[in-house]
PDB file of N, CA, C and O in Angstrom:
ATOM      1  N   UNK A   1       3.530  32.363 -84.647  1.00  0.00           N
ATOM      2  CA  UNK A   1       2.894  33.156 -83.620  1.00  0.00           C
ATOM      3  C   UNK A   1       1.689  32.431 -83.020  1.00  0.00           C
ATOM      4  O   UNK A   1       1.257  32.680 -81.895  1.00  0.00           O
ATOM      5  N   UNK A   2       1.266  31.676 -83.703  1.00  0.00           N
ATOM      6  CA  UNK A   2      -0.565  30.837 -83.391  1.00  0.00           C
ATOM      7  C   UNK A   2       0.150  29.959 -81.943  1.00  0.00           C
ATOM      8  O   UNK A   2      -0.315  29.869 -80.807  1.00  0.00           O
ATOM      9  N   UNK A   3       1.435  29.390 -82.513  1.00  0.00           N
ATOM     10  CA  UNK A   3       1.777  28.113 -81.488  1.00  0.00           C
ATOM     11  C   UNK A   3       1.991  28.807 -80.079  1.00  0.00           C
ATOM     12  O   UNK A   3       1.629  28.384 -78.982  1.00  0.00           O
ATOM     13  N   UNK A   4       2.838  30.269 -80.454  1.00  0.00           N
ATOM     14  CA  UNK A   4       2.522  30.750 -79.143  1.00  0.00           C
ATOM     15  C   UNK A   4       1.385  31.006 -78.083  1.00  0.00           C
ATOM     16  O   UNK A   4       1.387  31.011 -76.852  1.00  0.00           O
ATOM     17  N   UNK A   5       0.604  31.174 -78.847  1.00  0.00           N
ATOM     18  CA  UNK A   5      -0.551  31.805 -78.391  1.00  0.00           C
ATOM     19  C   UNK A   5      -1.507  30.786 -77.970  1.00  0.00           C
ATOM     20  O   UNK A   5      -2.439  30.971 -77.187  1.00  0.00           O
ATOM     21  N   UNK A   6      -1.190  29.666 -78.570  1.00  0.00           N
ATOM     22  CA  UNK A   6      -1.964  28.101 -78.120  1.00  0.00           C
ATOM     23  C   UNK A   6      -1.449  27.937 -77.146  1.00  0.00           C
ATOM     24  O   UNK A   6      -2.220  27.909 -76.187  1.00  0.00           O
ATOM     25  N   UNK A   7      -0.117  27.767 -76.863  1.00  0.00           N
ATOM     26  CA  UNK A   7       0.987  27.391 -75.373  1.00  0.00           C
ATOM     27  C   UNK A   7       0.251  28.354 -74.687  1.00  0.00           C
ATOM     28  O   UNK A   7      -0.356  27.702 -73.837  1.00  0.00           O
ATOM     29  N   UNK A   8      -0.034  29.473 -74.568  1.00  0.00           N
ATOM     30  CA  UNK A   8      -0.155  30.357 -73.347  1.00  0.00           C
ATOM     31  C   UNK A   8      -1.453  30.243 -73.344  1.00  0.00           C
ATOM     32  O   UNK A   8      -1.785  30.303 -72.160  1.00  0.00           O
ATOM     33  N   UNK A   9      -2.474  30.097 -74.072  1.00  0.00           N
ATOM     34  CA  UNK A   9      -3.823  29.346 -73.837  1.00  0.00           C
ATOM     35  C   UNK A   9      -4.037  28.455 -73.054  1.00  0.00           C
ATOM     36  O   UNK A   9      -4.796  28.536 -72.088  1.00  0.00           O
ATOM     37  N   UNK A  10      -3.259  27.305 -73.448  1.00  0.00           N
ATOM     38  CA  UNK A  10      -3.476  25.791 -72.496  1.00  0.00           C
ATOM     39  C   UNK A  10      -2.775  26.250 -71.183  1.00  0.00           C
ATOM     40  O   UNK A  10      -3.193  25.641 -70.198  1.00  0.00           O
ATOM     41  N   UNK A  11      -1.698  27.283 -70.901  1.00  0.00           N
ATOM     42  CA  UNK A  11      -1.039  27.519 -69.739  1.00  0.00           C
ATOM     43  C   UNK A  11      -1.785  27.993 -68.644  1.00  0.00           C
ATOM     44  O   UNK A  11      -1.737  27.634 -67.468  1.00  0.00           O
ATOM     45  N   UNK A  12      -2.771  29.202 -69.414  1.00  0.00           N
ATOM     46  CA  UNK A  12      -3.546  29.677 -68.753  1.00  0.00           C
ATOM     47  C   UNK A  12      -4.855  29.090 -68.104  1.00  0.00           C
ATOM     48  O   UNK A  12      -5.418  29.333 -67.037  1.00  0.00           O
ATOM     49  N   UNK A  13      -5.201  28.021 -69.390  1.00  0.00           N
ATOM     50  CA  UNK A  13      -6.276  26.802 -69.051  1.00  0.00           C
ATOM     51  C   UNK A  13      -5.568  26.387 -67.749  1.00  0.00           C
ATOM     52  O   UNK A  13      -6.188  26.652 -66.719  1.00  0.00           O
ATOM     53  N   UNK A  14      -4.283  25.735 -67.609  1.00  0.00           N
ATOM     54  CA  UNK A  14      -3.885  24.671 -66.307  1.00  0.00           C
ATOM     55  C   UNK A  14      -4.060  25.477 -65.387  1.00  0.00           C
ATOM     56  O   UNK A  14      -4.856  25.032 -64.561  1.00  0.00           O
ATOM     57  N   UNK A  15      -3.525  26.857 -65.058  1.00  0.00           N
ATOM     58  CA  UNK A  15      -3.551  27.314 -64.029  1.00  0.00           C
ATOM     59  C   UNK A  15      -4.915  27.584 -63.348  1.00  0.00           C
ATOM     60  O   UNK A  15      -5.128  27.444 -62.144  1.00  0.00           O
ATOM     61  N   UNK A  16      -6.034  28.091 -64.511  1.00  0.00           N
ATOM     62  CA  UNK A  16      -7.491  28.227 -63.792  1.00  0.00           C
ATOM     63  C   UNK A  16      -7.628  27.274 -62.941  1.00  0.00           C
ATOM     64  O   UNK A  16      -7.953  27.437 -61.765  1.00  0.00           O
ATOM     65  N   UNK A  17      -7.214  25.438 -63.875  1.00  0.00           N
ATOM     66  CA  UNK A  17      -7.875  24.472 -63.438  1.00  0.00           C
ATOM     67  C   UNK A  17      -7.467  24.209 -61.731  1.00  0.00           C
ATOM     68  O   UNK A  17      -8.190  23.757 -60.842  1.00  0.00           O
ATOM     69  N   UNK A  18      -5.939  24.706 -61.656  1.00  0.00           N
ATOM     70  CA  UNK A  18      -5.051  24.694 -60.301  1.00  0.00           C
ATOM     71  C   UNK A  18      -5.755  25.515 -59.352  1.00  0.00           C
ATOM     72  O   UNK A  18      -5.626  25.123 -58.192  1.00  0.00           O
ATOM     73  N   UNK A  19      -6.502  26.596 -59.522  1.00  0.00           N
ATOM     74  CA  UNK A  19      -6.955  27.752 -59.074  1.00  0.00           C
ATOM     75  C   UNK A  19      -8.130  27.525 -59.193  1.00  0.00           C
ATOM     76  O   UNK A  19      -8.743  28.516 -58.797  1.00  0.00           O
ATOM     77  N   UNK A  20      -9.069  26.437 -59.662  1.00  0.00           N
ATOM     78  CA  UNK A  20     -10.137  25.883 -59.254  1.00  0.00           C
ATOM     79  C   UNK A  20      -9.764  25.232 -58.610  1.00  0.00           C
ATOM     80  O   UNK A  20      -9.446  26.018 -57.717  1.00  0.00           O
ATOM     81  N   UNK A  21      -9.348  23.793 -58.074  1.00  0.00           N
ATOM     82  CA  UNK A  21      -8.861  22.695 -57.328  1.00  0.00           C
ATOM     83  C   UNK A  21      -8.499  23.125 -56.320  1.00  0.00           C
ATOM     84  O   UNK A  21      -9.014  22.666 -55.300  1.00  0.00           O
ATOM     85  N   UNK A  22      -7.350  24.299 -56.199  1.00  0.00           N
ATOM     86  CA  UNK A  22      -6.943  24.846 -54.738  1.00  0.00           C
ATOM     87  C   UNK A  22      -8.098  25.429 -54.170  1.00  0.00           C
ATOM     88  O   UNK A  22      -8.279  24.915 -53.066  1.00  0.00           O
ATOM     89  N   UNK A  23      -9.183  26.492 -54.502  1.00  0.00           N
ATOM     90  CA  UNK A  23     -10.164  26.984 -53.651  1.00  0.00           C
ATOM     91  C   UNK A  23     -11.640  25.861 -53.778  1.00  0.00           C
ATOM     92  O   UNK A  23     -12.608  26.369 -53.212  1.00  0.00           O
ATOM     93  N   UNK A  24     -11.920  24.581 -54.357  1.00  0.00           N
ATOM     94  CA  UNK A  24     -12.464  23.409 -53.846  1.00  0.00           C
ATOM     95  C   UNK A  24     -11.818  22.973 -52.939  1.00  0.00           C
ATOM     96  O   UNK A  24     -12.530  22.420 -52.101  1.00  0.00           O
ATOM     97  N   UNK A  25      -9.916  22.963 -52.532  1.00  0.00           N
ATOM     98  CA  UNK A  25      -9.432  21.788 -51.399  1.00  0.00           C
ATOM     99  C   UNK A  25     -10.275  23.060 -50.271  1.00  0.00           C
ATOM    100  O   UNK A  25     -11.075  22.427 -49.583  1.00  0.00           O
ATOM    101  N   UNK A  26     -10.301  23.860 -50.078  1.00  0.00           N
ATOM    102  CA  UNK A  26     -10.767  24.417 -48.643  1.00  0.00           C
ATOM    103  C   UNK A  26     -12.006  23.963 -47.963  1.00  0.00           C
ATOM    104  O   UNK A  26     -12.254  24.216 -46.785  1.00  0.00           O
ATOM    105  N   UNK A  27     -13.032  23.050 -49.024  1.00  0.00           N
ATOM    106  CA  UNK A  27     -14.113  22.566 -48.759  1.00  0.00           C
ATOM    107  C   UNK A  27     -13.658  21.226 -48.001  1.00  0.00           C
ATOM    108  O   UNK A  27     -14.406  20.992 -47.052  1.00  0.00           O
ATOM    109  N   UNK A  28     -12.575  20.231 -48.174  1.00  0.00           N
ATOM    110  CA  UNK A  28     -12.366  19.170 -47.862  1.00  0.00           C
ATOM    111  C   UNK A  28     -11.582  19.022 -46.624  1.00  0.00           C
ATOM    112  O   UNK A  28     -10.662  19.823 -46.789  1.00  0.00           O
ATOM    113  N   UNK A  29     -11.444  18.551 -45.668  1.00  0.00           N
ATOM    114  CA  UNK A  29     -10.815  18.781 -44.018  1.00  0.00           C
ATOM    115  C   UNK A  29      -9.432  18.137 -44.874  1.00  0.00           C
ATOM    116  O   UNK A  29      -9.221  17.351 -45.797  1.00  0.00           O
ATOM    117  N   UNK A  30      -8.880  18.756 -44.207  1.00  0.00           N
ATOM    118  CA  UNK A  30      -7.068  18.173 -44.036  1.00  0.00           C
ATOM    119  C   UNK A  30      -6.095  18.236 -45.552  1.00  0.00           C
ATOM    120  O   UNK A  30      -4.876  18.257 -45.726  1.00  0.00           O
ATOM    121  N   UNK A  31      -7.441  18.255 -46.658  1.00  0.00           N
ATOM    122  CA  UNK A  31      -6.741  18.053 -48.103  1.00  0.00           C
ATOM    123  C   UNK A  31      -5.355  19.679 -47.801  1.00  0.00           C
ATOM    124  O   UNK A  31      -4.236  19.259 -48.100  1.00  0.00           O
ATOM    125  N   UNK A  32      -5.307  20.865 -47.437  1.00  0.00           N
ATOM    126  CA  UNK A  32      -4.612  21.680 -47.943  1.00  0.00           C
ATOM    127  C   UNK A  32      -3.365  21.366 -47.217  1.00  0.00           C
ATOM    128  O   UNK A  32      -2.343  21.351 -47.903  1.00  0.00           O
ATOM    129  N   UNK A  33      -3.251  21.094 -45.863  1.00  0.00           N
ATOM    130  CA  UNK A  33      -2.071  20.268 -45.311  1.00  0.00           C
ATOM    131  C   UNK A  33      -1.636  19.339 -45.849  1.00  0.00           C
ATOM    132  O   UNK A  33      -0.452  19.110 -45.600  1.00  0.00           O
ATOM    133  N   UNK A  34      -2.438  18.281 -46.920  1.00  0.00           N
ATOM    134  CA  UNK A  34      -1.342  17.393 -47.386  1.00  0.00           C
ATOM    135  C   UNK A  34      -0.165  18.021 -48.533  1.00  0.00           C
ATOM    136  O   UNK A  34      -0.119  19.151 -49.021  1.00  0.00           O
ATOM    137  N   UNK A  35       0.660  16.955 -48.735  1.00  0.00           N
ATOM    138  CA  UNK A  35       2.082  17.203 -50.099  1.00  0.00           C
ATOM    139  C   UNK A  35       0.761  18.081 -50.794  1.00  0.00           C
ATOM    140  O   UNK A  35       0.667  19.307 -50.837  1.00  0.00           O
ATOM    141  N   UNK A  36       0.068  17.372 -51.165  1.00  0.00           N
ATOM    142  CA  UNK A  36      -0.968  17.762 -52.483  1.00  0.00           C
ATOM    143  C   UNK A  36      -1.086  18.977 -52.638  1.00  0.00           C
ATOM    144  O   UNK A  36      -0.697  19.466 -53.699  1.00  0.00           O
ATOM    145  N   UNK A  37      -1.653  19.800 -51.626  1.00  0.00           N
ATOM    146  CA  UNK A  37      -2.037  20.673 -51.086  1.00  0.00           C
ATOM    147  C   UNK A  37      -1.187  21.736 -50.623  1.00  0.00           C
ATOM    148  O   UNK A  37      -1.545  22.904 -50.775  1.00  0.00           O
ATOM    149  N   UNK A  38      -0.137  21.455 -50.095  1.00  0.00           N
ATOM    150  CA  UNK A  38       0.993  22.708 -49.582  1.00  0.00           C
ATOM    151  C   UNK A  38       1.799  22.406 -51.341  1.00  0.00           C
ATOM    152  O   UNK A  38       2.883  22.981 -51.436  1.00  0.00           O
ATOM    153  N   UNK A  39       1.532  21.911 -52.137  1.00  0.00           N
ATOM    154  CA  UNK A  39       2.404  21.893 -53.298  1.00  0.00           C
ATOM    155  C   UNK A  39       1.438  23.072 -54.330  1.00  0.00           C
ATOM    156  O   UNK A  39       1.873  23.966 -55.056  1.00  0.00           O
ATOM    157  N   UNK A  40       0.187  22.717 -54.092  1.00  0.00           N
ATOM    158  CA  UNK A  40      -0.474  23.335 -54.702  1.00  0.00           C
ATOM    159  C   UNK A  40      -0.698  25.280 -54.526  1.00  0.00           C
ATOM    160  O   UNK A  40      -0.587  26.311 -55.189  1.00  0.00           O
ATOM    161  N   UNK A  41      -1.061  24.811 -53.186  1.00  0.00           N
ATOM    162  CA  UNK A  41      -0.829  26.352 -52.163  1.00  0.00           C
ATOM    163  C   UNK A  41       0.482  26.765 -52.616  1.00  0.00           C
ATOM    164  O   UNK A  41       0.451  27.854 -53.189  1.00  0.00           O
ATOM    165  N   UNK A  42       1.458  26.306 -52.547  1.00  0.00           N
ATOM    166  CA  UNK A  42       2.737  27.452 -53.165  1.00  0.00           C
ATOM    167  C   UNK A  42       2.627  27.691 -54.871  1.00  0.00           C
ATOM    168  O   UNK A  42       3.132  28.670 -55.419  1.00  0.00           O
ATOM    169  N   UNK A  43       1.940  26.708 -55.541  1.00  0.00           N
ATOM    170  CA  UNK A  43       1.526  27.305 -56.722  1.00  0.00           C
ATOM    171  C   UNK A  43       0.565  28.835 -56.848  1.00  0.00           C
ATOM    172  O   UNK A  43       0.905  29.899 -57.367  1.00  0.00           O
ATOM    173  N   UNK A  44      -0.569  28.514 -56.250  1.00  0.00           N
ATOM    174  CA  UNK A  44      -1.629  29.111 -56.095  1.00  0.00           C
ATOM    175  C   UNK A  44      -1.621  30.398 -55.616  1.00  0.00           C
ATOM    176  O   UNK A  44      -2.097  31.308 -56.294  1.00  0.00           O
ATOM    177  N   UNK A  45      -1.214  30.558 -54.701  1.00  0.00           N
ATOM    178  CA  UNK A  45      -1.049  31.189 -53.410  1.00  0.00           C
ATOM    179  C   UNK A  45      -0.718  32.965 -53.801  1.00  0.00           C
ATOM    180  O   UNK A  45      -1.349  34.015 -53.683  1.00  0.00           O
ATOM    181  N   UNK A  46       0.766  32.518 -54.363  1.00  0.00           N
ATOM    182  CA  UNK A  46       1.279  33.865 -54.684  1.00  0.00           C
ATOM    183  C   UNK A  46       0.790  34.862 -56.145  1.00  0.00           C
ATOM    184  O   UNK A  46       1.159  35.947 -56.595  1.00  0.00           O
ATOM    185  N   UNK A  47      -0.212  33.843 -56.549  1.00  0.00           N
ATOM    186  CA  UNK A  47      -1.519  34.670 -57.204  1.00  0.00           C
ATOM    187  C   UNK A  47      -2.389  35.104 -56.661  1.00  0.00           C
ATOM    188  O   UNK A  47      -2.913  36.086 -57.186  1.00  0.00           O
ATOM    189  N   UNK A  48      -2.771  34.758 -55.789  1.00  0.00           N
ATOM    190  CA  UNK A  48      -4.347  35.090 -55.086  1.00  0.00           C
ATOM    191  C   UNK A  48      -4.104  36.138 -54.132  1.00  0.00           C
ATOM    192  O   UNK A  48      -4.966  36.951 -53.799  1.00  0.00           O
ATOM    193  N   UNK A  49      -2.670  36.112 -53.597  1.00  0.00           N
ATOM    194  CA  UNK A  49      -2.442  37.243 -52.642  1.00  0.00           C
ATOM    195  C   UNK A  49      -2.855  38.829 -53.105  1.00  0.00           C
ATOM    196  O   UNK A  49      -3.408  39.518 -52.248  1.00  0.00           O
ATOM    197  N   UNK A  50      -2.659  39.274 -54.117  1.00  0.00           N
ATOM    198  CA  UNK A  50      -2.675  40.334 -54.403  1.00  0.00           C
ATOM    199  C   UNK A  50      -4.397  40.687 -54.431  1.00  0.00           C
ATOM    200  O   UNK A  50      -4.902  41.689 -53.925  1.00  0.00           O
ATOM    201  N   UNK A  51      -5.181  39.524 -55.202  1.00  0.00           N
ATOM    202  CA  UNK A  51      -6.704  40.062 -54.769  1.00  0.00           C
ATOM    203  C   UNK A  51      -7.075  40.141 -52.915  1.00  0.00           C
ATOM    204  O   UNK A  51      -7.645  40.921 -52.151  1.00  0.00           O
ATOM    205  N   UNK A  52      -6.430  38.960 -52.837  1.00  0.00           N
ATOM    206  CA  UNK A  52      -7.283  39.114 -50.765  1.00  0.00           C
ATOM    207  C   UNK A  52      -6.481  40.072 -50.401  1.00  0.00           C
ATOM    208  O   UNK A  52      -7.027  40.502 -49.386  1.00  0.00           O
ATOM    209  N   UNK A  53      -5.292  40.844 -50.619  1.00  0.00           N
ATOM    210  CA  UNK A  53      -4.896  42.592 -49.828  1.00  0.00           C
ATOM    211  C   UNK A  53      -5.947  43.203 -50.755  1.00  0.00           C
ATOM    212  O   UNK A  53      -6.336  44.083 -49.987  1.00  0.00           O
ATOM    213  N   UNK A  54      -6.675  43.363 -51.844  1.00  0.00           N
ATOM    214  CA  UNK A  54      -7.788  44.439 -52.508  1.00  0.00           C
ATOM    215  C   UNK A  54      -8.992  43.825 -52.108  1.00  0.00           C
ATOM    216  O   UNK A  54      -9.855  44.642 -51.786  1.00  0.00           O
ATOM    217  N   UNK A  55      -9.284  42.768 -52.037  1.00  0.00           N
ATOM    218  CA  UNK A  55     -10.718  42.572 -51.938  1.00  0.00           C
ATOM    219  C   UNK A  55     -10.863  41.919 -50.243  1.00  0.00           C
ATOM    220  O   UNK A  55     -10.394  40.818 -49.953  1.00  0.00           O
ATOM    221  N   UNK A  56     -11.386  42.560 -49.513  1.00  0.00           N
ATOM    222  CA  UNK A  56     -11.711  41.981 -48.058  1.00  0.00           C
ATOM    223  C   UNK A  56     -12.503  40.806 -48.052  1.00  0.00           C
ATOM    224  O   UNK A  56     -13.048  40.652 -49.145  1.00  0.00           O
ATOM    225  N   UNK A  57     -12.816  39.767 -47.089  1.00  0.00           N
ATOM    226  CA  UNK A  57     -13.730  38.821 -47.194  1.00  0.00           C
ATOM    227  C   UNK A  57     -14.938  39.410 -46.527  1.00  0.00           C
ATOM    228  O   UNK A  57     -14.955  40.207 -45.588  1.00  0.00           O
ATOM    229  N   UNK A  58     -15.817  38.946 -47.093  1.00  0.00           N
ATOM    230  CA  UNK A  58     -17.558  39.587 -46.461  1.00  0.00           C
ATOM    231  C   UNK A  58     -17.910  39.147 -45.381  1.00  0.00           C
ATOM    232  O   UNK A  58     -18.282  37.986 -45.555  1.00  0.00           O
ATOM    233  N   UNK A  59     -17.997  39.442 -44.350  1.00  0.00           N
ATOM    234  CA  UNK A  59     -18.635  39.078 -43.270  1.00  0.00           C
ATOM    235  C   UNK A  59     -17.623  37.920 -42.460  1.00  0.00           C
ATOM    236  O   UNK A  59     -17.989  37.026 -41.697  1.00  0.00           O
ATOM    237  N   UNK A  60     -16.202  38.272 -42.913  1.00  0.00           N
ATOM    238  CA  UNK A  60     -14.615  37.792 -42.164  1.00  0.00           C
ATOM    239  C   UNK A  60     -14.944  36.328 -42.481  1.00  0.00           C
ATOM    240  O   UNK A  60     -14.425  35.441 -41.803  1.00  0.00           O
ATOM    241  N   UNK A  61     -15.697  36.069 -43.377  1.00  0.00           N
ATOM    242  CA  UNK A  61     -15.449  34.243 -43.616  1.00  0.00           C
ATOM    243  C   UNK A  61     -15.378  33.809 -45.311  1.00  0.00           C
ATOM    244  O   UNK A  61     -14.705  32.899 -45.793  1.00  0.00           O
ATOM    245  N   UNK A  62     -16.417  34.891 -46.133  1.00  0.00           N
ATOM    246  CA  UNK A  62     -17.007  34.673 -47.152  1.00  0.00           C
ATOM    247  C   UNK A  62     -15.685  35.666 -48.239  1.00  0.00           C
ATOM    248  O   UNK A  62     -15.680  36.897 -48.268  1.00  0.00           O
ATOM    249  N   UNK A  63     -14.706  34.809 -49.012  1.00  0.00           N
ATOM    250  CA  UNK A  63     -13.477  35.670 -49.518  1.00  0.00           C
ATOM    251  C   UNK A  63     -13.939  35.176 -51.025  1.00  0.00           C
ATOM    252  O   UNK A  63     -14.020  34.025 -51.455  1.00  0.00           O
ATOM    253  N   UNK A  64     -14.217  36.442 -51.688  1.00  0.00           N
ATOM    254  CA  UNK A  64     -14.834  36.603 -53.212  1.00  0.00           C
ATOM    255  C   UNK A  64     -13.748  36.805 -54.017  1.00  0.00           C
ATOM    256  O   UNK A  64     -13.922  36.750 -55.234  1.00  0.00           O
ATOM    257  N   UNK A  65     -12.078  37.149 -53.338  1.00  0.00           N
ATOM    258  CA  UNK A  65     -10.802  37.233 -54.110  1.00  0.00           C
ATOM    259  C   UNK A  65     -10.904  35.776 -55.128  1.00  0.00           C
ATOM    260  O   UNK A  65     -11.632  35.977 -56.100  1.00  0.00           O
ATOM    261  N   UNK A  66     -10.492  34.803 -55.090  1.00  0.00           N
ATOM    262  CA  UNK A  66     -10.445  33.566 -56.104  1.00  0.00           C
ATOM    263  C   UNK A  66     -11.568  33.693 -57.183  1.00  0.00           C
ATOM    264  O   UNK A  66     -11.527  33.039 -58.225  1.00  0.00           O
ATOM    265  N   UNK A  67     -12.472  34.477 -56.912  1.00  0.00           N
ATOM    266  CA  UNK A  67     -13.505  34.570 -58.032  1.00  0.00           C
ATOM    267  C   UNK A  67     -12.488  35.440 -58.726  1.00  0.00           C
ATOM    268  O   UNK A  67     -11.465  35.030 -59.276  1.00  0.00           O
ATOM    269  N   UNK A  68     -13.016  37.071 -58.606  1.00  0.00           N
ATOM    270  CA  UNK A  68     -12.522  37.757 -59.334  1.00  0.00           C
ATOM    271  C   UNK A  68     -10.825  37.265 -59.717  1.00  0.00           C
ATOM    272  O   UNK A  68     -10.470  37.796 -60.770  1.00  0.00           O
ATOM    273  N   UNK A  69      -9.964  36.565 -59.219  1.00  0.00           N
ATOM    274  CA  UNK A  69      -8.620  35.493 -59.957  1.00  0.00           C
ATOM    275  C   UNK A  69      -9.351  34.977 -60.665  1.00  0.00           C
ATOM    276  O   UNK A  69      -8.714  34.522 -61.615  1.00  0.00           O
ATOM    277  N   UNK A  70     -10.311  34.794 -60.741  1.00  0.00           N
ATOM    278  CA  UNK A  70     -10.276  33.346 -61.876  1.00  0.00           C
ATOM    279  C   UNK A  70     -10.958  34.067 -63.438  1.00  0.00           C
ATOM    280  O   UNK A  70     -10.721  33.700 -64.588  1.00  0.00           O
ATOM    281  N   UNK A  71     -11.966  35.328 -62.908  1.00  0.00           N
ATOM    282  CA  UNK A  71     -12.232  36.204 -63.733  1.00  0.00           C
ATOM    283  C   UNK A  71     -10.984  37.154 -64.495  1.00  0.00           C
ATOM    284  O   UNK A  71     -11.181  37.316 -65.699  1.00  0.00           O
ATOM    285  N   UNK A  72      -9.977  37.670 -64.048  1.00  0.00           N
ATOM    286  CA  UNK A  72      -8.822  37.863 -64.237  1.00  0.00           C
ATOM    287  C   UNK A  72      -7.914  37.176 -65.387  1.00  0.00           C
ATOM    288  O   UNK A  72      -7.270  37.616 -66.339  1.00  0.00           O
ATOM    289  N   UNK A  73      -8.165  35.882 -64.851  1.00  0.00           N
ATOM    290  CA  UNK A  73      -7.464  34.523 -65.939  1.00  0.00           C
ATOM    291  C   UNK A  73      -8.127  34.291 -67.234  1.00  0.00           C
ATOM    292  O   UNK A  73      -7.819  33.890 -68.357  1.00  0.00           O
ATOM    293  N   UNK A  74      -9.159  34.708 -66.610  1.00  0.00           N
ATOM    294  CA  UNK A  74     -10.167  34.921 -68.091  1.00  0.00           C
ATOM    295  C   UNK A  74     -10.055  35.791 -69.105  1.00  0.00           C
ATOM    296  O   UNK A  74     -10.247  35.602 -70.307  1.00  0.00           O
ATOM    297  N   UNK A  75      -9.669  36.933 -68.426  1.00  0.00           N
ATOM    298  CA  UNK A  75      -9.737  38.113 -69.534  1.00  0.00           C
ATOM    299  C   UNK A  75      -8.344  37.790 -69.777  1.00  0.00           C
ATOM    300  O   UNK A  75      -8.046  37.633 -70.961  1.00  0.00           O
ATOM    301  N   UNK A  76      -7.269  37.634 -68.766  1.00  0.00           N
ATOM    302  CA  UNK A  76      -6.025  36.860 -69.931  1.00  0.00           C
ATOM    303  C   UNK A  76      -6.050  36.293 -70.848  1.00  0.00           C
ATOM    304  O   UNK A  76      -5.094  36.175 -71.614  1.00  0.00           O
ATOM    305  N   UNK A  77      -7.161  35.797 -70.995  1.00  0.00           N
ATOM    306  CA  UNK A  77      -7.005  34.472 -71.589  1.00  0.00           C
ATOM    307  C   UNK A  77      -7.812  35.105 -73.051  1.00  0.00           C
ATOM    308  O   UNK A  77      -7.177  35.112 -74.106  1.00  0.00           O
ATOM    309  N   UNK A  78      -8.922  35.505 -73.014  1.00  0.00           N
ATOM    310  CA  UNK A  78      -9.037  36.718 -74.305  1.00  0.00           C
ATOM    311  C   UNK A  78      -8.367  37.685 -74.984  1.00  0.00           C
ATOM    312  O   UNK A  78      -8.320  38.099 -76.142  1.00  0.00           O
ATOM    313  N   UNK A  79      -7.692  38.011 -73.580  1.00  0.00           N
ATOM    314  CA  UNK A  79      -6.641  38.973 -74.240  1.00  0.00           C
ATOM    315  C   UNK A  79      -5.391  38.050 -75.539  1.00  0.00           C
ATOM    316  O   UNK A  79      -5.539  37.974 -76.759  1.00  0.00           O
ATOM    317  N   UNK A  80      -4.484  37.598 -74.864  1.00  0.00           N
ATOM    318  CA  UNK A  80      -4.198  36.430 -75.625  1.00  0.00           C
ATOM    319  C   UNK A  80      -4.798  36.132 -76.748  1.00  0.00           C
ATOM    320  O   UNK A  80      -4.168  36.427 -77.764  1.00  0.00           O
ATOM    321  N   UNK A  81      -6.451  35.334 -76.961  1.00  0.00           N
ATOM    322  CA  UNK A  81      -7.024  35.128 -78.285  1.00  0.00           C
ATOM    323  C   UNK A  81      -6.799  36.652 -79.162  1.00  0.00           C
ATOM    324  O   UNK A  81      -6.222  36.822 -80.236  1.00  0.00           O
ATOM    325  N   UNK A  82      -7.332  37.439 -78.469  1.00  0.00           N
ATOM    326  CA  UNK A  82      -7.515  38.836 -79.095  1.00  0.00           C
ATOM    327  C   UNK A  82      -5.992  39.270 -79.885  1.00  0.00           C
ATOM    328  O   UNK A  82      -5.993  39.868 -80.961  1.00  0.00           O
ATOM    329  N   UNK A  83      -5.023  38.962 -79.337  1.00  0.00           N
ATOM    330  CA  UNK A  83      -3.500  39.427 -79.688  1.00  0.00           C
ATOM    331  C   UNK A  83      -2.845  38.023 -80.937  1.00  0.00           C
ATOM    332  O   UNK A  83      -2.357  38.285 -82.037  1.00  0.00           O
ATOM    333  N   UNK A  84      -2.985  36.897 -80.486  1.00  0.00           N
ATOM    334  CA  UNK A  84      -2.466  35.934 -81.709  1.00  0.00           C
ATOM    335  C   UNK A  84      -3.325  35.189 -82.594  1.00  0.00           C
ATOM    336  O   UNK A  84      -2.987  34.438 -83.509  1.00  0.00           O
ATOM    337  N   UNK A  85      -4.796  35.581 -82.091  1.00  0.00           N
ATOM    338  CA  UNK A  85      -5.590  34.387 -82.911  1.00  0.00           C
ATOM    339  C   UNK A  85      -6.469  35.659 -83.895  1.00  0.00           C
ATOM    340  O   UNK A  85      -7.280  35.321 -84.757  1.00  0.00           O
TER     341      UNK A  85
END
């Protein structure tokens, strides 16, 4: 049961790290149009959707959804410790 619970640890680790990296490429011109970037965005993407329909962006520029995702991944990610470790 531990090995499971390690696999879905480190799983959950990669994806934060993906879900950090994708909302840094928005800082960089052109990075989300590249392979890199539309590879990543279809990773990313169809996670984050569900916070930006609940959480609006502040002032139509400033979008606080990828936070609360990444806060989200977190408490997965306790939850998890909490259940096999």
């Amino acid at each position: 049961m531990q090995m499971i619970g390690q696999l879905l640890v480190m799983g959950i680790n990669l994806y934060t790290i993906a879900v950090f990296i994708y909302i840094l490429s928005s800082w960089i011109p052109n990075l989300r149009e590249s392979n890199f970037g539309q590879m990543l965005g279809s990773i990313v993407e169809p996670y984050l959707e569900p916070f930006r329909r609940i959480i609006p962006p502040i002032g139509g520029m400033i979008d606080l959804s990828p936070i609360v995702a990444l806060i989200a991944l977190r408490l997965a990610q306790s939850g998890v410790y909490a259940i096999f470790f």
